[in-house]
Z-matrix of the N, CA and C atoms (Angstrom, degrees):
N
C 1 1.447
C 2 1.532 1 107.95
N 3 1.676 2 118.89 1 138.43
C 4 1.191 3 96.48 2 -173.33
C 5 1.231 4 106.51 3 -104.37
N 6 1.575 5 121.95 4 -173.40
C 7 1.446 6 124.87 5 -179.10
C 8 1.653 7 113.02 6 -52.76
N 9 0.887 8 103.90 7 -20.96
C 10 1.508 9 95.04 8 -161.39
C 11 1.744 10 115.88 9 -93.90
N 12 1.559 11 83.77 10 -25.38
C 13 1.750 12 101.29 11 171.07
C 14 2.028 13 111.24 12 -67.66
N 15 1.607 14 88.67 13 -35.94
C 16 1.807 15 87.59 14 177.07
C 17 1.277 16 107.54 15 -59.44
N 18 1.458 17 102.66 16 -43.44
C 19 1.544 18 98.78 17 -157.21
C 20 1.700 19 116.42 18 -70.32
N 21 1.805 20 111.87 19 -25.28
C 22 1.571 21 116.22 20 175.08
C 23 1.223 22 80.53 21 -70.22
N 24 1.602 23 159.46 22 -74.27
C 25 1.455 24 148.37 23 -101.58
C 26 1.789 25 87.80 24 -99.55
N 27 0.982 26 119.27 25 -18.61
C 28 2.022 27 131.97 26 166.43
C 29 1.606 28 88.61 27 -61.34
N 30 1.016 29 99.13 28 -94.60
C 31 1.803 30 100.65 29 -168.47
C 32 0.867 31 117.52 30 -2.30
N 33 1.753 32 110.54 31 -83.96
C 34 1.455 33 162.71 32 -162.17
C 35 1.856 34 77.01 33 -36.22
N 36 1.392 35 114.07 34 -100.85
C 37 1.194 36 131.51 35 -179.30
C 38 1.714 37 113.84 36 -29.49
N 39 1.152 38 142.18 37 -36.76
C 40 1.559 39 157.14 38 117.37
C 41 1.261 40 100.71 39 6.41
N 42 1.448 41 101.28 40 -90.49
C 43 1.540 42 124.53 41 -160.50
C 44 1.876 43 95.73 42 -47.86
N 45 1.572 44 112.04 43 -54.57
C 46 1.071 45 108.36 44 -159.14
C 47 1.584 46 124.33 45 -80.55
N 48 1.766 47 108.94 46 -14.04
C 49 1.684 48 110.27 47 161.81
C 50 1.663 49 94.51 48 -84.27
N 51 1.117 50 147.03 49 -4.66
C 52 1.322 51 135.69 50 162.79
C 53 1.410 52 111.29 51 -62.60
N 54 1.380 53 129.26 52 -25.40
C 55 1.652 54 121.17 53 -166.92
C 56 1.242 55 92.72 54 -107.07
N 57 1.430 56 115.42 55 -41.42
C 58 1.603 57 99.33 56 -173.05
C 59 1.797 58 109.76 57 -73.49
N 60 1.274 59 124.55 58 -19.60
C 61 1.277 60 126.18 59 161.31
C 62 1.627 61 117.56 60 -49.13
N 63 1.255 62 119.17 61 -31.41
C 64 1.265 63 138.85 62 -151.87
C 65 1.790 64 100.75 63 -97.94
N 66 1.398 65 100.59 64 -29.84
C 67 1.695 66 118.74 65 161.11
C 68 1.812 67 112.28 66 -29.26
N 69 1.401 68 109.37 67 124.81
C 70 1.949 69 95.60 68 156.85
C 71 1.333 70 93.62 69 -96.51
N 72 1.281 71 106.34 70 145.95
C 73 1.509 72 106.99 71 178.47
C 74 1.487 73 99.81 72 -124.16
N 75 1.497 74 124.78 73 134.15
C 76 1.521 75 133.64 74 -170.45
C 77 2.045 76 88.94 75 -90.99
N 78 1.121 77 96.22 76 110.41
C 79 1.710 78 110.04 77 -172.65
C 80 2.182 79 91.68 78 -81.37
N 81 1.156 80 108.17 79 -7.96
C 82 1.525 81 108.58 80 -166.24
C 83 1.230 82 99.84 81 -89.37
N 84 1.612 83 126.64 82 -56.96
C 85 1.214 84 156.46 83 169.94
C 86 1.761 85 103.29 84 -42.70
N 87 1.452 86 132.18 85 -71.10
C 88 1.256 87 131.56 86 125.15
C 89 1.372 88 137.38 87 42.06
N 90 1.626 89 88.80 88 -81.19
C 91 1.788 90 114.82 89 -171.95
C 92 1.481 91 101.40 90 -83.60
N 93 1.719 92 94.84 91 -55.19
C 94 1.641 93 103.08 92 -174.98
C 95 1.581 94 117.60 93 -46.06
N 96 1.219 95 120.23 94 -36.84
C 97 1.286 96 133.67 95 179.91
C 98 1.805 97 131.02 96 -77.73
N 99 1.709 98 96.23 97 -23.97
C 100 1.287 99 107.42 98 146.58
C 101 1.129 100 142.13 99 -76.99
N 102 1.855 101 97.29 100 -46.13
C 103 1.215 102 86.02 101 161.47
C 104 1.403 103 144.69 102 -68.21
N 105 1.530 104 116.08 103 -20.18
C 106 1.316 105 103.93 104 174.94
C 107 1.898 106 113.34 105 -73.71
N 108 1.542 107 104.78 106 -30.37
C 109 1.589 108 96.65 107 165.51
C 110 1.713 109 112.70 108 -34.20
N 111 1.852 110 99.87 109 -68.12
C 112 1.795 111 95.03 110 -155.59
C 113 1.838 112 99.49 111 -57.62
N 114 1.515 113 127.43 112 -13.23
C 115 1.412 114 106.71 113 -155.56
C 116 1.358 115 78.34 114 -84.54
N 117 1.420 116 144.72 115 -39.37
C 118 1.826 117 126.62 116 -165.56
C 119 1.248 118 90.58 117 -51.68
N 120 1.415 119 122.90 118 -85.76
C 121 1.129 120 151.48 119 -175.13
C 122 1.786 121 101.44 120 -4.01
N 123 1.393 122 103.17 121 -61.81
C 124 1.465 123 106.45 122 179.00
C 125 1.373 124 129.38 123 -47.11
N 126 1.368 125 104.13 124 -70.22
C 127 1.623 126 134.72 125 140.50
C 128 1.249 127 104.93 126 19.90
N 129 1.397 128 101.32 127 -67.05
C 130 1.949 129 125.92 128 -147.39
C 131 1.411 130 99.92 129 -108.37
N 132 1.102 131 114.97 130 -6.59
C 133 1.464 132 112.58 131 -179.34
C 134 1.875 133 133.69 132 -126.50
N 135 1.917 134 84.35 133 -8.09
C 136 1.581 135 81.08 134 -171.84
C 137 1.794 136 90.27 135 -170.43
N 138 1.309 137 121.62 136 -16.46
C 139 1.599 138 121.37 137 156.30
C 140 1.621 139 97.26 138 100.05
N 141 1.178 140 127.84 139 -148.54
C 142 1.358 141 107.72 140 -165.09
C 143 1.901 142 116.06 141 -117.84
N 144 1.429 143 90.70 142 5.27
C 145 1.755 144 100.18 143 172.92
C 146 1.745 145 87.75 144 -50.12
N 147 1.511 146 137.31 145 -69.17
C 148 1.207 147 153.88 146 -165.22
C 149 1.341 148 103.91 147 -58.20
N 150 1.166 149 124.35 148 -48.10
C 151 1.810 150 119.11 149 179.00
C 152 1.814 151 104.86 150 -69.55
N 153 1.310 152 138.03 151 -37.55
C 154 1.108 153 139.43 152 161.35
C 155 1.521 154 114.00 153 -34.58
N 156 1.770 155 118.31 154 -34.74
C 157 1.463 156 133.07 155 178.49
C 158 1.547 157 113.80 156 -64.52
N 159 1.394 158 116.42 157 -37.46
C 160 1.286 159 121.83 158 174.98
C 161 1.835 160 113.72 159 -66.63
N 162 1.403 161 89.10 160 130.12
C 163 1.729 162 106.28 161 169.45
C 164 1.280 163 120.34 162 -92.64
N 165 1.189 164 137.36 163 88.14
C 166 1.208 165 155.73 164 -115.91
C 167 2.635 166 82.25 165 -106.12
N 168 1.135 167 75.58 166 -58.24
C 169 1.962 168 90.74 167 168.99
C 170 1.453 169 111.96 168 -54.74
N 171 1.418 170 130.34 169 -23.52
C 172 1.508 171 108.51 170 -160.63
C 173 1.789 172 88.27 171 -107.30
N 174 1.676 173 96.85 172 133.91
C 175 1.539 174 117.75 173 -167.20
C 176 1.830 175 95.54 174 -114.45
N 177 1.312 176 111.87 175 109.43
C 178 1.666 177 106.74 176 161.55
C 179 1.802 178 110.49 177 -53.48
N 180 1.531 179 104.87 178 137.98
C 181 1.020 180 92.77 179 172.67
C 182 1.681 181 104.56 180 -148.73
N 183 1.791 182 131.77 181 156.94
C 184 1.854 183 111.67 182 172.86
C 185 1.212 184 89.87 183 -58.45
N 186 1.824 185 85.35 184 -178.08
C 187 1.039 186 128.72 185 -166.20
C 188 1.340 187 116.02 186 -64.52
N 189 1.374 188 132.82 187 132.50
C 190 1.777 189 101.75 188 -179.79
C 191 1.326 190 111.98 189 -70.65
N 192 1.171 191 125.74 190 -44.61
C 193 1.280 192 123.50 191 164.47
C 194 1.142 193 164.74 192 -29.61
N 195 1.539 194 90.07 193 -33.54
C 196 1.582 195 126.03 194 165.90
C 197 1.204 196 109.79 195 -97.98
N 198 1.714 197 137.17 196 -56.42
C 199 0.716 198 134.25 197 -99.37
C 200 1.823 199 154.68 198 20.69
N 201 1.884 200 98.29 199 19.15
C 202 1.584 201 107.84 200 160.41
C 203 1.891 202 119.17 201 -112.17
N 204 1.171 203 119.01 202 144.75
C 205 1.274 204 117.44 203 -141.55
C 206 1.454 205 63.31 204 -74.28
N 207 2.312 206 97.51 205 169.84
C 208 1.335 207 123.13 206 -156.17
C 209 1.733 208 98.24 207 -83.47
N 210 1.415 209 126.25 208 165.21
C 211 1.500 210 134.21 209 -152.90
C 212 1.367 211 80.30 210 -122.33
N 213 0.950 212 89.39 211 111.54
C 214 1.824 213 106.89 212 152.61
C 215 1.620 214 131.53 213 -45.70
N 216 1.754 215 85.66 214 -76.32
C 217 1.708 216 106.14 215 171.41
C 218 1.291 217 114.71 216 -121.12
N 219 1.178 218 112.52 217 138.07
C 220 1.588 219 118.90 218 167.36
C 221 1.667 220 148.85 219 -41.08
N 222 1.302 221 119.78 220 108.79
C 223 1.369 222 95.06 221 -160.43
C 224 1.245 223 105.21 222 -100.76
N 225 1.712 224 117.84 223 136.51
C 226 1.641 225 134.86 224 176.09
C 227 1.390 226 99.46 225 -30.24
């Protein structure tokens, strides 16, 4: 690949955490939707000792500080 291809495929990738940054994301909408995933999921996989594990209350949300949700892993 040559330099110049990294550097459009830089942009490209730029441009495109720029819009999804630009996203409101409903962190309620989110949770609600996971959580009902992990409770099937549970259900079908381990009965409800495991659905009792789910926090039905805890909402991901950014950073207050920043306002961008918190970074996991580091980027080069």
């Amino acid at each position: 690949m040559s330099a110049g291809t990294r550097s459009d495929n830089r942009r490209a990738l730029a441009a495109i955490e720029s819009s999804l940054d630009a996203v409101t994301r409903d962190w309620g909408a989110y949770q609600r939707q996971a959580v009902e995933f992990h409770i099937r999921d549970a259900k079908a996989w381990a009965g409800e000792d495991l659905v009792a594990q789910i926090d039905p209350d805890f909402v991901p949300r950014p950073d207050a500080a920043s306002g961008r949700p918190v970074e996991l892993v580091s980027r080069p």
